[in-house]
The first five atom37 places (N, CA, C, CB, O) and aatype in JSON, in Angstrom:
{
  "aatype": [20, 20, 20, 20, 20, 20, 20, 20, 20, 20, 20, 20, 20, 20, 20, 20, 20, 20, 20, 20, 20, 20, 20, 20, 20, 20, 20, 20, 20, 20, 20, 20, 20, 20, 20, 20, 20, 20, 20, 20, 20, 20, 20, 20, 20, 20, 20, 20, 20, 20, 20, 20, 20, 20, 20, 20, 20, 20, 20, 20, 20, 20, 20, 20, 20, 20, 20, 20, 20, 20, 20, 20, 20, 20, 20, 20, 20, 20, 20, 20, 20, 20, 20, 20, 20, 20, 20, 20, 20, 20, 20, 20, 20, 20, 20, 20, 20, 20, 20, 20, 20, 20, 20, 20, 20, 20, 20, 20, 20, 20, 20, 20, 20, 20, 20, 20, 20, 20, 20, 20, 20, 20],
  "atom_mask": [
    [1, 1, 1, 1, 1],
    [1, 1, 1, 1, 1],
    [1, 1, 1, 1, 1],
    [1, 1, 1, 1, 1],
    [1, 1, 1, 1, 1],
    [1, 1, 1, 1, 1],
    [1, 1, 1, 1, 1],
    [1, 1, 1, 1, 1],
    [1, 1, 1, 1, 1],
    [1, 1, 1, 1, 1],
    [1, 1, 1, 1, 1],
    [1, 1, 1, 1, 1],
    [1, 1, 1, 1, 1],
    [1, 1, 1, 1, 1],
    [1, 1, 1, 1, 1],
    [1, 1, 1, 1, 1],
    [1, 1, 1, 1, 1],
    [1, 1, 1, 1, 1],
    [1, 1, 1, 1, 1],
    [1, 1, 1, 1, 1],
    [1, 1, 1, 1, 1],
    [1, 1, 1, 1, 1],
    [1, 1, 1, 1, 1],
    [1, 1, 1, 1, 1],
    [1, 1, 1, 1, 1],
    [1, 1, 1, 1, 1],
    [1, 1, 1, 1, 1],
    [1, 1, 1, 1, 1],
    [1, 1, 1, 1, 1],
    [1, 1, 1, 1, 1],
    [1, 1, 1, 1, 1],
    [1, 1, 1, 1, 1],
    [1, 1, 1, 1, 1],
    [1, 1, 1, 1, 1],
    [1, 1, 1, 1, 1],
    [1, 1, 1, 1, 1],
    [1, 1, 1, 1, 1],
    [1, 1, 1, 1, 1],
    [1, 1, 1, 1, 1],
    [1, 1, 1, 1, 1],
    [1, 1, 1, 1, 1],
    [1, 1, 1, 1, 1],
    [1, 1, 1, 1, 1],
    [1, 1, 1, 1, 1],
    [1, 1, 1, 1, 1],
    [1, 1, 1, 1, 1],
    [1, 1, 1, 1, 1],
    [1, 1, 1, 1, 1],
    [1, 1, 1, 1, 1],
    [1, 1, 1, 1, 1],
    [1, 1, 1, 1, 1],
    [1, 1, 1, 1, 1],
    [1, 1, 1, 1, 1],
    [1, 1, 1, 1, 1],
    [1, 1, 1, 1, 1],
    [1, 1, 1, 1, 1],
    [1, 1, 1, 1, 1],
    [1, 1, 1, 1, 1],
    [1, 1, 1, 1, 1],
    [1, 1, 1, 1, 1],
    [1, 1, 1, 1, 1],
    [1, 1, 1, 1, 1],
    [1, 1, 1, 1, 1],
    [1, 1, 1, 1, 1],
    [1, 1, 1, 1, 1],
    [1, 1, 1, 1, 1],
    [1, 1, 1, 1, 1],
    [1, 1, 1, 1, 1],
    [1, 1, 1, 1, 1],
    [1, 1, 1, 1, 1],
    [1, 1, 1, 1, 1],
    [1, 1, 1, 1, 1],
    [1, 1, 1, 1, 1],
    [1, 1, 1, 1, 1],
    [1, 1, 1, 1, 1],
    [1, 1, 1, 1, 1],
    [1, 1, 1, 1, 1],
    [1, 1, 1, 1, 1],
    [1, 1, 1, 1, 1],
    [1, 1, 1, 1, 1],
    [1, 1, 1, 1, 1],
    [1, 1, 1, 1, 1],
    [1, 1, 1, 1, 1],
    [1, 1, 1, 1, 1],
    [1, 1, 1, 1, 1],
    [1, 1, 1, 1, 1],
    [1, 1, 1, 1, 1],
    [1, 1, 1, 1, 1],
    [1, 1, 1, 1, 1],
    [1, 1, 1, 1, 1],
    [1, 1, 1, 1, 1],
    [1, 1, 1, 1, 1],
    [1, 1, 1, 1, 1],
    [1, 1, 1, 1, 1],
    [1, 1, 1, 1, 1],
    [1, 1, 1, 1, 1],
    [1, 1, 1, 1, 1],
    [1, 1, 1, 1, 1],
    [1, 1, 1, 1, 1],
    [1, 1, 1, 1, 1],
    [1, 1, 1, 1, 1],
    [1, 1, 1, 1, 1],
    [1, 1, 1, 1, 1],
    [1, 1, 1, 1, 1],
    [1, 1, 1, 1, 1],
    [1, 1, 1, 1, 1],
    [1, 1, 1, 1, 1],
    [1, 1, 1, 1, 1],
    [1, 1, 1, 1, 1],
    [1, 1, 1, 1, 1],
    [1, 1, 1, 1, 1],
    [1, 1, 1, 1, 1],
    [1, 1, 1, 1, 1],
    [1, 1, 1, 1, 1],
    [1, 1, 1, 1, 1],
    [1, 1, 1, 1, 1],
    [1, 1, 1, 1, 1],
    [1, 1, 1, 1, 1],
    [1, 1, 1, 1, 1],
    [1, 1, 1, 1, 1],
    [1, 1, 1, 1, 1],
    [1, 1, 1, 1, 1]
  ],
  "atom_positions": [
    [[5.12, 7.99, 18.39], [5.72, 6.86, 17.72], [4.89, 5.61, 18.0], [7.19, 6.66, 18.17], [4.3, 5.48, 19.08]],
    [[4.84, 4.61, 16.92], [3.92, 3.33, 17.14], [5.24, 2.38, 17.9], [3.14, 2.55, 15.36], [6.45, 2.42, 17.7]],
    [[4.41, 1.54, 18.83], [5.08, 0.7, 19.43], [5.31, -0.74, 18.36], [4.3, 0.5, 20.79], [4.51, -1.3, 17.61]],
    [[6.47, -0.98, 18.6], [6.84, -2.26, 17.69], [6.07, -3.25, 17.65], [7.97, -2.87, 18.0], [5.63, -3.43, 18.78]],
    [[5.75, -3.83, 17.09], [4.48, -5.34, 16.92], [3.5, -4.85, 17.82], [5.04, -7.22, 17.58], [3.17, -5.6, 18.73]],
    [[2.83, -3.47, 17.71], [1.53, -3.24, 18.45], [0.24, -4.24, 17.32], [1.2, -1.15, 18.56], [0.27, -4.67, 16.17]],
    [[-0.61, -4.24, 18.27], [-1.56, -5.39, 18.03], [-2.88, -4.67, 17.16], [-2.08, -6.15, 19.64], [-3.51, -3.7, 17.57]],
    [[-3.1, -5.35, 15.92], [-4.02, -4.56, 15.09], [-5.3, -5.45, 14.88], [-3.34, -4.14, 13.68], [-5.19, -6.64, 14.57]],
    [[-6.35, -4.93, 15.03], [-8.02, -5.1, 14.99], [-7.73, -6.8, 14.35], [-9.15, -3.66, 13.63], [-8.11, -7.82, 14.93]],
    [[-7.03, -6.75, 13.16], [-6.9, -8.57, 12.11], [-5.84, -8.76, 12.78], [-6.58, -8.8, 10.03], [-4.76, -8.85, 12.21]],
    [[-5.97, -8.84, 14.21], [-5.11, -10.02, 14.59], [-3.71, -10.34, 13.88], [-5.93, -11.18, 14.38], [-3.08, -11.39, 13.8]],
    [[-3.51, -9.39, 13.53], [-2.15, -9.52, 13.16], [-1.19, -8.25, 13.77], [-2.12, -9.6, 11.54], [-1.83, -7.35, 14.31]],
    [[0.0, -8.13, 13.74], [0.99, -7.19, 14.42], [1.46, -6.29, 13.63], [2.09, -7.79, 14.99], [1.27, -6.66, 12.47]],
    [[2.02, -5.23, 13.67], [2.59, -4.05, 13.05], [3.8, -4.78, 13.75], [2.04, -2.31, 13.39], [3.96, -5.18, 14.91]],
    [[4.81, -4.83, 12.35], [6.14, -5.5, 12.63], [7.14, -4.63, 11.88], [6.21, -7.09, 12.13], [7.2, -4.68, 10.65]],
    [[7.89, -3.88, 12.56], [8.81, -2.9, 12.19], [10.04, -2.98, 11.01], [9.36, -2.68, 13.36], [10.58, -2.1, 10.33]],
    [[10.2, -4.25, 11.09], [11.33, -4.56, 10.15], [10.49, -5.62, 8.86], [12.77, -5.47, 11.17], [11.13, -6.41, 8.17]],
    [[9.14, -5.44, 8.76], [8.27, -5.99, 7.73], [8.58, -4.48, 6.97], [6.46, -6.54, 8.21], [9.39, -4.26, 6.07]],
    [[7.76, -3.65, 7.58], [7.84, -2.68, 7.16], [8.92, -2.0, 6.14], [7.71, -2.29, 8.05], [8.63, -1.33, 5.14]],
    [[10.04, -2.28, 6.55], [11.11, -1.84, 6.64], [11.72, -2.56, 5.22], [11.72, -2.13, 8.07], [12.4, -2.1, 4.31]],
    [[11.25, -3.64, 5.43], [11.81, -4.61, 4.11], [10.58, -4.16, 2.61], [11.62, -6.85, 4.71], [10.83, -3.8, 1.46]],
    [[9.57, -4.35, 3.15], [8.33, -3.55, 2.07], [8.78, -1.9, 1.45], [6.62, -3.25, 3.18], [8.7, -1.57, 0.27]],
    [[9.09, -1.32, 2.2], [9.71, 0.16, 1.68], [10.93, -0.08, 1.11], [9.96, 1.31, 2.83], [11.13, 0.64, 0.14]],
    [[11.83, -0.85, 1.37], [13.31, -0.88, 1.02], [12.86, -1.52, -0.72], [14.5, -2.13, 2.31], [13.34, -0.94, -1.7]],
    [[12.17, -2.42, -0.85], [11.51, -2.85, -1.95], [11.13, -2.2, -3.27], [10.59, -3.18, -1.51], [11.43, -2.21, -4.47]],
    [[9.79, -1.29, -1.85], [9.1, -0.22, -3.32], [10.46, 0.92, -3.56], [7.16, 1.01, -2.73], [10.52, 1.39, -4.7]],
    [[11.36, 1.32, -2.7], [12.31, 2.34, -2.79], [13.25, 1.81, -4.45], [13.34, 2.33, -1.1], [13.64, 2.4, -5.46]],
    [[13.29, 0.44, -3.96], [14.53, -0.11, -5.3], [13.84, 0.02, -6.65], [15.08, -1.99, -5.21], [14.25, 0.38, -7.75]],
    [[12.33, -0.51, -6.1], [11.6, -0.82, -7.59], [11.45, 0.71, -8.71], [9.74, -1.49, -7.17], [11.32, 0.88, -9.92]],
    [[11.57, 1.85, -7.17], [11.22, 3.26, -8.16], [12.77, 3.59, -8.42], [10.21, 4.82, -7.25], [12.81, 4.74, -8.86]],
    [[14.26, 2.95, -8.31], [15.6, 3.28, -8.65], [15.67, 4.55, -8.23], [15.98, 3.12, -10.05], [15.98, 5.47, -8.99]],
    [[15.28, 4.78, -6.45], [15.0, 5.71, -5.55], [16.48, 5.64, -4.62], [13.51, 5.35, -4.75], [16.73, 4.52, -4.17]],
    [[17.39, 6.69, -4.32], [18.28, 6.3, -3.46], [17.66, 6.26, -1.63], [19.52, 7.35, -3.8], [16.47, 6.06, -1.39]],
    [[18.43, 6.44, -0.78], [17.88, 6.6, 0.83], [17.61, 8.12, 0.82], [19.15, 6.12, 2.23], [16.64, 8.52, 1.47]],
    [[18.47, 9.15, 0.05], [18.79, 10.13, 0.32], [17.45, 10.81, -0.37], [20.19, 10.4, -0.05], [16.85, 11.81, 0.0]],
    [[17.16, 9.92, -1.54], [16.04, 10.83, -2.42], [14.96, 10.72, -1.62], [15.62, 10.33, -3.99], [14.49, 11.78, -1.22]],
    [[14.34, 9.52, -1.2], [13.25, 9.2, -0.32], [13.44, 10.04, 0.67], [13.14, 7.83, 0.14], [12.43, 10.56, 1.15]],
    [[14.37, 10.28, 1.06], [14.71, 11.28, 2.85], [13.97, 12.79, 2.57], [17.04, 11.74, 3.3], [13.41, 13.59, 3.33]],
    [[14.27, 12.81, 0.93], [14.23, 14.31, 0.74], [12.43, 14.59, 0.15], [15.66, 14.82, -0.61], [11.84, 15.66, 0.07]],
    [[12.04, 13.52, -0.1], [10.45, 13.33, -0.32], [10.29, 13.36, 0.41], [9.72, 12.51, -0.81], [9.75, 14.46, 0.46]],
    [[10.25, 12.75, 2.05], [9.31, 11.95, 3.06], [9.8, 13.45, 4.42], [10.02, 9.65, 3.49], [9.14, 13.58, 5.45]],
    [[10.84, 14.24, 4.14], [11.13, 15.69, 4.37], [12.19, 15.19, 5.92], [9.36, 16.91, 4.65], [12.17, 15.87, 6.94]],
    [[12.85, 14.17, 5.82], [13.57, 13.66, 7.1], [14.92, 13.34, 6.24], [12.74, 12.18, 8.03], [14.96, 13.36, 5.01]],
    [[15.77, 13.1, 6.9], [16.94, 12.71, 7.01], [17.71, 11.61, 6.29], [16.95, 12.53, 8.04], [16.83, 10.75, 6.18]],
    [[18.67, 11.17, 5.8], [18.86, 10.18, 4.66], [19.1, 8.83, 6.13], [20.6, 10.67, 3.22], [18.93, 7.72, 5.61]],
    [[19.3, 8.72, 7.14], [19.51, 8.44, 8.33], [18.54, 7.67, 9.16], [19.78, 9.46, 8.81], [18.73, 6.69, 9.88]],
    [[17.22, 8.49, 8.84], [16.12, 8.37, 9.55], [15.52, 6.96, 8.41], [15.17, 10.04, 9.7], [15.17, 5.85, 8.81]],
    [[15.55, 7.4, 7.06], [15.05, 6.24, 6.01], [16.0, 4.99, 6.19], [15.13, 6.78, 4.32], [15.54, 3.88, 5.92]],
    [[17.27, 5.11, 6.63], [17.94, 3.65, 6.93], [17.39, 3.26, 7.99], [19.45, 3.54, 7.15], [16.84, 2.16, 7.98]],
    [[17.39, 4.0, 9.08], [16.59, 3.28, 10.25], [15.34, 2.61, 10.05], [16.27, 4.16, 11.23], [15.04, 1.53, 10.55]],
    [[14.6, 3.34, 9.26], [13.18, 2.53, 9.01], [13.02, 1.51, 8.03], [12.15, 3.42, 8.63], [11.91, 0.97, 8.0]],
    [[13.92, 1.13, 7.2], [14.19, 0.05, 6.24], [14.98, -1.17, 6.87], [14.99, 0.62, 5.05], [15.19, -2.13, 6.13]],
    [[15.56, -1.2, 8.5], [16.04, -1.59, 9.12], [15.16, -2.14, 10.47], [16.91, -0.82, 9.1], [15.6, -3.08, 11.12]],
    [[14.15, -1.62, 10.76], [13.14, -1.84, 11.35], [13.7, -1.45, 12.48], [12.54, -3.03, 11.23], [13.27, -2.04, 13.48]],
    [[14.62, -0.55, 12.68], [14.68, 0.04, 14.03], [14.19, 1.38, 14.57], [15.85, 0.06, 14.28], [14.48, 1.78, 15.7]],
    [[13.44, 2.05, 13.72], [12.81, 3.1, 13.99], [11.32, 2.99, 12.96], [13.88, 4.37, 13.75], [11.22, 2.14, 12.07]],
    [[10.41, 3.83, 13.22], [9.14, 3.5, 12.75], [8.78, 5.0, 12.14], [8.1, 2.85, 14.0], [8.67, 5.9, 12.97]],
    [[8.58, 5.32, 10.7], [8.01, 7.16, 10.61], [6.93, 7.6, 11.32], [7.48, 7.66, 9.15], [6.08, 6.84, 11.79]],
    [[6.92, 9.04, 11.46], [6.03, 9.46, 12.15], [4.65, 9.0, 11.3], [6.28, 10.95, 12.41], [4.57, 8.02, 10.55]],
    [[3.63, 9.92, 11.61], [2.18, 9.9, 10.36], [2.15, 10.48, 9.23], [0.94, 10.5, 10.76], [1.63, 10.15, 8.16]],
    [[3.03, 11.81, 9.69], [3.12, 12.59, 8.49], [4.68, 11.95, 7.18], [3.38, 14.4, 9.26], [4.91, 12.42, 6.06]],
    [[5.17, 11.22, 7.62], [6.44, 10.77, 6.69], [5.56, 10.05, 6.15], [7.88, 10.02, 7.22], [5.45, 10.1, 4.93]],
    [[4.46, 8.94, 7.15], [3.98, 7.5, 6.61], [2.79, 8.2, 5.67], [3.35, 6.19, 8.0], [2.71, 7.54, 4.64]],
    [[2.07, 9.04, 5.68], [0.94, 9.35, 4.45], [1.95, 9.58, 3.52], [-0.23, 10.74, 4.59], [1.92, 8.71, 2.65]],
    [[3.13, 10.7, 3.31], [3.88, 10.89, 2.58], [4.75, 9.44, 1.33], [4.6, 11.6, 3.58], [4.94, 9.39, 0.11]],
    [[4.98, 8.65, 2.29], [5.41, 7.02, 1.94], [4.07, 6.86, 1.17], [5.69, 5.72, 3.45], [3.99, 7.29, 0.02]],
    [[2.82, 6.13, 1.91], [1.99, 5.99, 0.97], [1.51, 6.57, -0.19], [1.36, 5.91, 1.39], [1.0, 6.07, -1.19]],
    [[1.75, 7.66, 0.09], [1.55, 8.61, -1.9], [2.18, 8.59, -2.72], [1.57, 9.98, -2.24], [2.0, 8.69, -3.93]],
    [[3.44, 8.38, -1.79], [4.64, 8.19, -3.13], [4.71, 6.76, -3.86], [6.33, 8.39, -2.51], [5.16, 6.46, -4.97]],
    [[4.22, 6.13, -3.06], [4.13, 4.47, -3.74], [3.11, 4.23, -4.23], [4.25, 3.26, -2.87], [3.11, 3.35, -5.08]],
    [[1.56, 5.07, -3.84], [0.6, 4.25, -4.27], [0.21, 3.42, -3.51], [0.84, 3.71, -5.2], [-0.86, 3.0, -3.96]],
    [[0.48, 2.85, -2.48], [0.42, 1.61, -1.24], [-0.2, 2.2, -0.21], [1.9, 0.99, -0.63], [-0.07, 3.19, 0.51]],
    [[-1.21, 0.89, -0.42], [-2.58, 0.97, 1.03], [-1.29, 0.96, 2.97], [-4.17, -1.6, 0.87], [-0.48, 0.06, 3.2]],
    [[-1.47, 1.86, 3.69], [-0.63, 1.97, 4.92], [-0.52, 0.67, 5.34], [-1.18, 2.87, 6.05], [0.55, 0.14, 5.63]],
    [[-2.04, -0.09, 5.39], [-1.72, -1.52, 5.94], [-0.75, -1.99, 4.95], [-3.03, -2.56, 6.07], [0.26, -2.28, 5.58]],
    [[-0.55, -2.22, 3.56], [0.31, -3.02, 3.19], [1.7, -2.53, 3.44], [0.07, -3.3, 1.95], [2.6, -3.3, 3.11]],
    [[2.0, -1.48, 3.94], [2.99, -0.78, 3.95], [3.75, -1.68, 5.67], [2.44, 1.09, 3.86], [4.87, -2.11, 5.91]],
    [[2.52, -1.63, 6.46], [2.73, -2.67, 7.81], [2.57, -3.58, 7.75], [2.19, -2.65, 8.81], [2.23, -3.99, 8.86]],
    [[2.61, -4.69, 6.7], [2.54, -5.26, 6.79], [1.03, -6.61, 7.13], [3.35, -4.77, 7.09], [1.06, -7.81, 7.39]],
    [[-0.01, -5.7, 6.98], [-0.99, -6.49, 7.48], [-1.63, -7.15, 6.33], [-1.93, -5.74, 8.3], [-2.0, -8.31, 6.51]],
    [[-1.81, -6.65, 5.3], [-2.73, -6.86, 3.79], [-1.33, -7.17, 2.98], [-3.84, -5.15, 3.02], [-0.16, -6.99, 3.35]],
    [[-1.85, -7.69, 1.78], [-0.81, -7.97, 0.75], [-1.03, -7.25, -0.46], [-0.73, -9.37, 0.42], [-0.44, -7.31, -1.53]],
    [[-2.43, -6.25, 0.06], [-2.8, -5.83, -1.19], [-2.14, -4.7, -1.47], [-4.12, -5.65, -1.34], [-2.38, -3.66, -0.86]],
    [[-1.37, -4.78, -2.3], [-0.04, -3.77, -2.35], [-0.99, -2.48, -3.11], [1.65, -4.52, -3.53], [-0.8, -1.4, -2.55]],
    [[-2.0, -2.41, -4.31], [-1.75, -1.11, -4.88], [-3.83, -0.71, -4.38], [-0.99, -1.19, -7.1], [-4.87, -1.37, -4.37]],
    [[-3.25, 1.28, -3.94], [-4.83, 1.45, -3.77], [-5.29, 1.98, -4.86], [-5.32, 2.31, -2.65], [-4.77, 2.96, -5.41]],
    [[-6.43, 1.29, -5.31], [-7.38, 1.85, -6.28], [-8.72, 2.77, -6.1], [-7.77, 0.81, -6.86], [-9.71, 2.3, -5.53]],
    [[-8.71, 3.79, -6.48], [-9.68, 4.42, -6.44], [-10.65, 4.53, -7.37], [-9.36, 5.27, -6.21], [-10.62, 5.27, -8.36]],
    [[-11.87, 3.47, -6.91], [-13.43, 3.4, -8.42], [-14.06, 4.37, -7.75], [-14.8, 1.67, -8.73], [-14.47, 4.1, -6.62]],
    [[-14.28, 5.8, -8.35], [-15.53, 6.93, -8.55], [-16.84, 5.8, -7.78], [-15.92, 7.47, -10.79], [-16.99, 4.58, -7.87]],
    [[-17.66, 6.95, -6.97], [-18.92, 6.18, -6.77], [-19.77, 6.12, -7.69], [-19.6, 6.55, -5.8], [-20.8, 5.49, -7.45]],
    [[-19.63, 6.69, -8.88], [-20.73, 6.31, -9.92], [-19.8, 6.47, -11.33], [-22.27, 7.48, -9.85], [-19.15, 7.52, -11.37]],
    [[-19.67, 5.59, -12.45], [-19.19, 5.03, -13.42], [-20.47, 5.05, -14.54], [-18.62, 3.67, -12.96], [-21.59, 4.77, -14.14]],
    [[-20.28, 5.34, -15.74], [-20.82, 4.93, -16.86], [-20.58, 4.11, -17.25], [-20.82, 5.42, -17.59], [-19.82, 3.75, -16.35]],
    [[-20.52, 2.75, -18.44], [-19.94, 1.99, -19.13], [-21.31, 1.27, -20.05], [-18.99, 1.1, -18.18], [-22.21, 0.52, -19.67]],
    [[-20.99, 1.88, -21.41], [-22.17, 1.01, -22.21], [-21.7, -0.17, -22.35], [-22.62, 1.48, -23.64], [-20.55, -0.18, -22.79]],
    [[-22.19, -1.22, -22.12], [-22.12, -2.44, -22.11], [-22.45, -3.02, -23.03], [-22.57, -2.87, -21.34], [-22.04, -4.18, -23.1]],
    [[-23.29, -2.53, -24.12], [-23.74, -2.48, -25.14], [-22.76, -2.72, -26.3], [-24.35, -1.45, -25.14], [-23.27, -3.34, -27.24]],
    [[-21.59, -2.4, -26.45], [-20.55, -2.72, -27.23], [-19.68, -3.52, -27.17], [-20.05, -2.03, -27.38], [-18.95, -3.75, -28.13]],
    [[-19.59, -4.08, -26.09], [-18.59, -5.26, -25.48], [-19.31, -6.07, -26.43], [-18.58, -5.8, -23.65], [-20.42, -5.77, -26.87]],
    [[-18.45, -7.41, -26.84], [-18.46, -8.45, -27.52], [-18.9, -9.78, -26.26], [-16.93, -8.51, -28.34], [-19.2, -9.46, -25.1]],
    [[-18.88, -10.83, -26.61], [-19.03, -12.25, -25.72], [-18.12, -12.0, -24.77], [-18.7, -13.74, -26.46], [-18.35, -11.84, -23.58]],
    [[-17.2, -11.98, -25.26], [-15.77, -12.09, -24.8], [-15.84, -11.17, -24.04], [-14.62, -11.99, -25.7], [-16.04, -11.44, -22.86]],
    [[-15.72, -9.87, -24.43], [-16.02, -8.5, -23.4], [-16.98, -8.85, -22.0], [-16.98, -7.21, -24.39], [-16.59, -8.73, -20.84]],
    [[-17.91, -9.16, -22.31], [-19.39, -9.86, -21.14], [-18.59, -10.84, -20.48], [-21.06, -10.85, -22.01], [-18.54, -10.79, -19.25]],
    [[-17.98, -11.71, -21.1], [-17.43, -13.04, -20.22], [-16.49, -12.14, -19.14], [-16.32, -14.42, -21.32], [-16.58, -12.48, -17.96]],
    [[-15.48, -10.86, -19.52], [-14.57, -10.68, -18.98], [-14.94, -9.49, -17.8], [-13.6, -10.48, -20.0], [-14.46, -9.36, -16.67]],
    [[-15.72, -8.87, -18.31], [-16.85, -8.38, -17.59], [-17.59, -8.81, -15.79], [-17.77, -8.74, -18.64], [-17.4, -8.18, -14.75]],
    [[-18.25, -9.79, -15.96], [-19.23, -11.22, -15.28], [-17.49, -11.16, -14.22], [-19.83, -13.35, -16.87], [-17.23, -10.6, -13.15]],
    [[-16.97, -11.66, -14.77], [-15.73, -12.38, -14.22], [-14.94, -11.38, -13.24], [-14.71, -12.88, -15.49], [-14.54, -11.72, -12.12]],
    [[-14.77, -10.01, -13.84], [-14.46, -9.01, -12.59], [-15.49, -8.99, -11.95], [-14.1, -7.6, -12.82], [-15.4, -9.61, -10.89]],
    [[-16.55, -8.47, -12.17], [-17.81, -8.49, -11.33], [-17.62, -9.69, -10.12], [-19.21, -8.83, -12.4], [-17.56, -9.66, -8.89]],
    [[-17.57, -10.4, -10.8], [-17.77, -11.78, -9.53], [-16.23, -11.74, -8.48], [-17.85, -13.84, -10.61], [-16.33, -11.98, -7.28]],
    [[-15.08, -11.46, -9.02], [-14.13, -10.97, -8.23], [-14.28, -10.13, -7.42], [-13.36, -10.63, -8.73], [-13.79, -10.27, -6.3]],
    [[-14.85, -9.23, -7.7], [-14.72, -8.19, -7.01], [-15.9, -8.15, -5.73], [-14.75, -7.05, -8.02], [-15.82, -7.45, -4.73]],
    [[-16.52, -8.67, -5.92], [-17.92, -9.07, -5.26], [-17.27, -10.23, -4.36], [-19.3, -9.66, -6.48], [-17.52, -9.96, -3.18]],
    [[-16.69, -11.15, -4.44], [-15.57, -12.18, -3.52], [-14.73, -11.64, -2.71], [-14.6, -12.97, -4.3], [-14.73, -11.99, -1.53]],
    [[-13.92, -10.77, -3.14], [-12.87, -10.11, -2.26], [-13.59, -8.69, -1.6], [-11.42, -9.74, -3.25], [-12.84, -7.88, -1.06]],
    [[-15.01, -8.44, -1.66], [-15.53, -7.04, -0.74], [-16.0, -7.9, 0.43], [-16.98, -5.88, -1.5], [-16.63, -8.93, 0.2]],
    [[-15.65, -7.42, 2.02], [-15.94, -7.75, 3.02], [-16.14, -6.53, 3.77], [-15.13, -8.62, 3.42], [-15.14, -5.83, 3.92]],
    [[-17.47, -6.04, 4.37], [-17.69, -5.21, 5.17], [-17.43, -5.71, 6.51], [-18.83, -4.77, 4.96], [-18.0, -6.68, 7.0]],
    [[-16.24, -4.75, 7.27], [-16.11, -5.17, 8.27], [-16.95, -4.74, 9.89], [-14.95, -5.02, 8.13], [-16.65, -5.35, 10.92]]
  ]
}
């Protein structure tokens, strides 16, 4: 079991009842009961109130389980990132560029440069 507000690399804390409020969230947004999530995450309808309550924390195997079912990076799940959804870009992409319009290029340039802003090798 993780210890409550254990201390993470960004200086920030794993906070049990962050957690707890972030799952209770994505649970409502999918019109998920405690009992359905209990029966995905393979625990108890009991065990999911406790952890939406921040008094108990899932094991690893509930918490990969949580993250697949939402789509949600683990840190955002603890609370550390805000970046709620993980995306997966292939290491190699085609895209003729060649057909995009101005507009297409402008919108183009503009992710490019986003995305190039928010990459930080740590």
């Amino acid at each position: 079991m993780i210890m409550m507000n254990a201390k993470m690399s960004s200086n920030k804390t794993i906070d049990n009842k962050e957690f707890g409020r972030r799952l209770r969230a994505l649970r409502k947004e999918k019109n998920m009961t405690q009992s359905e999530l209990a029966v995905k995450t393979r625990v108890t309808r009991s065990s999911v109130a406790n952890w939406e309550t921040g008094q108990r924390f899932p094991d690893i195997d509930a918490l990969k389980l949580i993250a697949a079912l939402f789509n949600a990076p683990v840190d955002y799940l603890y609370g550390i990132s805000d970046q709620r959804y993980r995306v997966n870009i292939p290491d190699c992409f085609e895209m003729d560029l060649t057909k995009l319009n101005d507009e297409g290029m402008k919108l183009m340039q503009e992710y490019y440069n986003m995305l190039l802003k928010n990459y930080s090798v740590e």
